[in-house]
C-alpha positions as CSV (number, residue, x, y, z in Angstrom):
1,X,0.0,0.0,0.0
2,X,1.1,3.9,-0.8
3,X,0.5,6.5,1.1
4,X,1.8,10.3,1.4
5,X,4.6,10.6,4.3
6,X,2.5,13.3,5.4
7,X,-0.3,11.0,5.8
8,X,1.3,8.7,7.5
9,X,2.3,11.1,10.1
10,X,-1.2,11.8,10.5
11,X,-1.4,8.2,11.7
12,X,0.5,8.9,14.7
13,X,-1.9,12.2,15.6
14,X,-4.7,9.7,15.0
15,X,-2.8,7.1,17.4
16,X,-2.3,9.5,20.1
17,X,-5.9,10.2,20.0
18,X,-7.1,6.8,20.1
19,X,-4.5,6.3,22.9
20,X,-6.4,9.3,24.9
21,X,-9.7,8.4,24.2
22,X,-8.5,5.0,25.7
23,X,-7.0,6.0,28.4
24,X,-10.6,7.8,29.3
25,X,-12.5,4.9,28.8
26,X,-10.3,3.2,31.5
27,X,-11.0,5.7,33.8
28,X,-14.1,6.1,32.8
29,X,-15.0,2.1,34.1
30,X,-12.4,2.6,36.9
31,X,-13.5,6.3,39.2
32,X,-12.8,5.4,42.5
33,X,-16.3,7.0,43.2
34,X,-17.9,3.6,40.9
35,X,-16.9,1.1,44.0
36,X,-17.9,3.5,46.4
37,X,-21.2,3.0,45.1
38,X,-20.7,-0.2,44.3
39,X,-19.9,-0.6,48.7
40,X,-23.0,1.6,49.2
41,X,-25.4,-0.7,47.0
42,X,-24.3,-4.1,48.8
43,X,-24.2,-1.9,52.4
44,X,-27.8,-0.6,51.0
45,X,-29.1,-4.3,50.3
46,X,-28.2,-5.9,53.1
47,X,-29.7,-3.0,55.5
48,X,-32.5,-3.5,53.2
49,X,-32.8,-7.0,54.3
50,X,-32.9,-6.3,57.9
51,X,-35.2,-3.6,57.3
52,X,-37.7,-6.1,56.0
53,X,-36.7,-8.8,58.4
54,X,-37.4,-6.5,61.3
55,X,-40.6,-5.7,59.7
56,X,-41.8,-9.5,59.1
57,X,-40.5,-10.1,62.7
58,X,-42.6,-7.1,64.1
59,X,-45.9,-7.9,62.5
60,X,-45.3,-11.4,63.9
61,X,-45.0,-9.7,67.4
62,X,-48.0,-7.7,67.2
63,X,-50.7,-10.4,66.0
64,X,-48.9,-12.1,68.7
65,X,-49.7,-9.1,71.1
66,X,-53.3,-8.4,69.7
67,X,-54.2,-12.0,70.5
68,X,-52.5,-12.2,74.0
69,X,-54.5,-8.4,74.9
70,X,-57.9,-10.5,73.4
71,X,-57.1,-13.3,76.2
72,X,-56.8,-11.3,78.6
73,X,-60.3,-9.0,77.8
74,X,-61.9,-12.3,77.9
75,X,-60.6,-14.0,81.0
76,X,-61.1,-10.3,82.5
77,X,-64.8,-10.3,81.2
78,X,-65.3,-13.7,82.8
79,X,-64.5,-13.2,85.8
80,X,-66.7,-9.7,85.9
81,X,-69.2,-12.2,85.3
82,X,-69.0,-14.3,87.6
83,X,-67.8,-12.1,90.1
84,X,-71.8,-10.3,89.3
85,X,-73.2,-13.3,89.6
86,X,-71.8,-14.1,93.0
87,X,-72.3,-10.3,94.3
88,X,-76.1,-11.3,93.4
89,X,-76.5,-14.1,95.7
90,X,-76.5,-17.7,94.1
91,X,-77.2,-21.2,96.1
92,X,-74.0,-21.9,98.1
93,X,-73.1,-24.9,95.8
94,X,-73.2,-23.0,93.4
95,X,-71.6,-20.0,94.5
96,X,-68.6,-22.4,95.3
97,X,-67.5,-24.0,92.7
98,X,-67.9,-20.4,90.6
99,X,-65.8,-18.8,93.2
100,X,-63.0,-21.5,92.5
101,X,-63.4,-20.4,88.7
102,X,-62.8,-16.6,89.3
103,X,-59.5,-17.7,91.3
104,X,-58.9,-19.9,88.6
105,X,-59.3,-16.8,86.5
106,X,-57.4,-14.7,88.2
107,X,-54.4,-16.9,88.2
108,X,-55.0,-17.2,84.7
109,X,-55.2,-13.5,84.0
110,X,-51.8,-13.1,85.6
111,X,-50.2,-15.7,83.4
112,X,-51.6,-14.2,80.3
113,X,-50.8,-10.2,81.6
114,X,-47.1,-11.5,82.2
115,X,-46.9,-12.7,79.0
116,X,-48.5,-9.5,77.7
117,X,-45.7,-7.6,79.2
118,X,-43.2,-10.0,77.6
119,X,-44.5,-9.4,74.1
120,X,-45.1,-6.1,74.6
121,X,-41.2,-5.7,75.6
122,X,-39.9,-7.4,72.2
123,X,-42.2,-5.5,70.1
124,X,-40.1,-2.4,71.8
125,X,-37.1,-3.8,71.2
126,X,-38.1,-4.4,67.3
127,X,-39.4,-1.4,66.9
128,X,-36.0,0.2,68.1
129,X,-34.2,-2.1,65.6
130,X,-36.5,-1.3,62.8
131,X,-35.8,2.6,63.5
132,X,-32.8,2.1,63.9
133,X,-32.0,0.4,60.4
134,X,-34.6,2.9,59.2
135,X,-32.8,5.3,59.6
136,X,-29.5,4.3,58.7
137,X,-31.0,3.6,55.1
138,X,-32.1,7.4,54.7
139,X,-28.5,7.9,56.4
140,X,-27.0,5.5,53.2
141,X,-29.3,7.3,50.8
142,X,-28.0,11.0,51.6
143,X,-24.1,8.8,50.9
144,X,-25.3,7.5,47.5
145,X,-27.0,10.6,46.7
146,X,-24.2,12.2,46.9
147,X,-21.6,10.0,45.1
148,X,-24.3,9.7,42.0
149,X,-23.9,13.1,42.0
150,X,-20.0,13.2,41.9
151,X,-20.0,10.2,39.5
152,X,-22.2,12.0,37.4
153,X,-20.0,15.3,37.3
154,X,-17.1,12.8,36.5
155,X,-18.5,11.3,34.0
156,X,-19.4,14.5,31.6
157,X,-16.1,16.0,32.1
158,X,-14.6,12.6,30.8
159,X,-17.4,12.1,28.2
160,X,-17.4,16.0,27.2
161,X,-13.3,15.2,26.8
162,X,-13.9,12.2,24.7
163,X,-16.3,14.5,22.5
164,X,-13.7,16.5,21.9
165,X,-10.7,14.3,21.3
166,X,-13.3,12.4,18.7
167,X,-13.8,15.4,16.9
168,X,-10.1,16.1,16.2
169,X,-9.9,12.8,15.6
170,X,-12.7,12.7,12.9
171,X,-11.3,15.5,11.5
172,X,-8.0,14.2,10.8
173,X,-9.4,10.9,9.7
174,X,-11.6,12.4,7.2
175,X,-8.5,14.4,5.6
176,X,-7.0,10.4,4.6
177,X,-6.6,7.6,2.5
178,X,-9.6,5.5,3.5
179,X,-7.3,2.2,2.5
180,X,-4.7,4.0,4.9
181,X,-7.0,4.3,7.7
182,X,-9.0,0.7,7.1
183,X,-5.6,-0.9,7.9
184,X,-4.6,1.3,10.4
185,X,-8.1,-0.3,12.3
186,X,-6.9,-3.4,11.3
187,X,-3.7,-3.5,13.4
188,X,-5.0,-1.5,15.8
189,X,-7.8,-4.5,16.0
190,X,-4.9,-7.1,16.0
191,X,-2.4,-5.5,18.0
192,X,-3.8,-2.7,20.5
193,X,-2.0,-0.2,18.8
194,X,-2.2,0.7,15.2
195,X,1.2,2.6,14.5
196,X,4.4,3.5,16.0
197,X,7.3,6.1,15.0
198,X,10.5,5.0,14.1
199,X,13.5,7.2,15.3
200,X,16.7,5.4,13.4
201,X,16.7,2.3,15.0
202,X,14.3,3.5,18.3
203,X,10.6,3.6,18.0
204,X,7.8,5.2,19.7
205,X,6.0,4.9,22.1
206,X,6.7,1.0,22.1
207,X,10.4,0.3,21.9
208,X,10.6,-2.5,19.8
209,X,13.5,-4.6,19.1
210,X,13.0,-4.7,15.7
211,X,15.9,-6.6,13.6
212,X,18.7,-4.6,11.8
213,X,17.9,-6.0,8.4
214,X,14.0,-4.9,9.1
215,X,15.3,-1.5,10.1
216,X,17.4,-1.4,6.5
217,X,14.4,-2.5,5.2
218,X,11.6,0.3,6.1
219,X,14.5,3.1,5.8
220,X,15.2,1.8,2.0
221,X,11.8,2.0,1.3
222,X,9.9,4.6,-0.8
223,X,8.6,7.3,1.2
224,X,5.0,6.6,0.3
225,X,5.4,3.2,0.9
226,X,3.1,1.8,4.1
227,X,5.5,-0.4,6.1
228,X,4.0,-3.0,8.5
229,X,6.9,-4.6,11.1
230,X,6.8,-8.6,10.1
231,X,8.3,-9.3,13.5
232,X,5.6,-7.3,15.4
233,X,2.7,-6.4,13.1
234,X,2.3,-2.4,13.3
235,X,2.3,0.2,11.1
236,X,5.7,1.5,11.2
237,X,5.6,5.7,11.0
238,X,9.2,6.8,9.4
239,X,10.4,10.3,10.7
């Protein structure tokens, strides 16, 4: 392939582009800001998880409580009962073995009040988690709101820098061979890097070790003659 020593220069502007716009693609994927978040997501999810753990647990708690509170209306109500109809005057008998139930309730009542006061206790102490984790997800949110925000910032700077290092880019592109530039994508494709400068026998900005009868070879060559290294596959940019 031929190709104007001028144009073949441009190669290099076009490789120190693509070498840029690289380089902000790395740090595009690597901002010390994207494992932040990535920390603040897994810290978020597993708070999360309590959150609705505690939740489950306290809904448990109180159907547990509501039930216990119904016992204890109904043993209360009993004994009301059957303390009325004792205050009323009943056959002695009678009035005996009801008298036995109301104790029988009232030991009954305490049983059910202690256990009342138990339940009533861990639905405390669940609440207090759940506010507690509560609260340290709005905490979390007011973190990840703000790294969004710096990630955001960082990435239009390095996208508003890519814009710009693509339009330089196009432009140069546009002003060459398009045979020059399709193999130019070619190596790059291949090799990572589509041309390098050669300085007598030093190149840039991989030194190669390229061997001395290669070296006589490119430097023999026509100017406009596109040289690709045999030994290492690049376009090899004579200056």
């Amino acid at each position: 392939m031929r190709a104007s020593a001028a144009d073949q220069r441009s190669l290099l502007e076009v490789q120190a582009l693509d070498t840029q716009l690289a380089r902000i693609t790395h740090e595009r994927r690597t901002l010390p800001v994207l494992t932040t978040l990535t920390d603040l997501e897994e810290h978020r999810r597993s708070l999360d998880s309590e959150r609705i753990r505690f939740a489950a647990r306290l809904g448990d708690e109180n159907r547990e409580l509501r039930r216990v509170e119904m016992d204890v209306e109904q043993v209360r109500a009993r004994s009301v009962r059957h303390q009325g109809r004792l205050a009323a005057g009943i056959p002695a008998r009678e009035a005996q073995a009801l008298q036995a139930e109301v104790e029988h309730l009232a030991g009954r009542a305490r049983v059910l009040e202690d256990e009342q006061l138990e339940v009533m206790e861990r639905v405390e102490t669940t609440e207090d988690e759940l506010s507690k984790v509560t609260q340290a997800l709005e905490s979390l949110g007011g973190r990840m709101a703000e790294a969004e925000a710096l990630r955001d910032g960082e990435f239009a700077r390095l996208d508003a820098d890519s814009a710009r290092l693509m339009e330089r880019r196009d432009a140069i592109v546009s002003r060459l061979p398009e045979a020059l530039v399709s193999l130019y994508q070619r190596v790059r494709e291949q090799t990572g890097l589509g041309a390098v400068e050669l300085h007598g026998q030093r190149t840039e900005p991989l030194e190669l070790n390229l061997p001395l009868y290669e070296v006589a070879a490119i430097r023999s060559a026509a100017d406009d003659q596109v040289m690709v290294s045999e030994e290492y596959g690049y376009i090899i940019v004579r200056l």
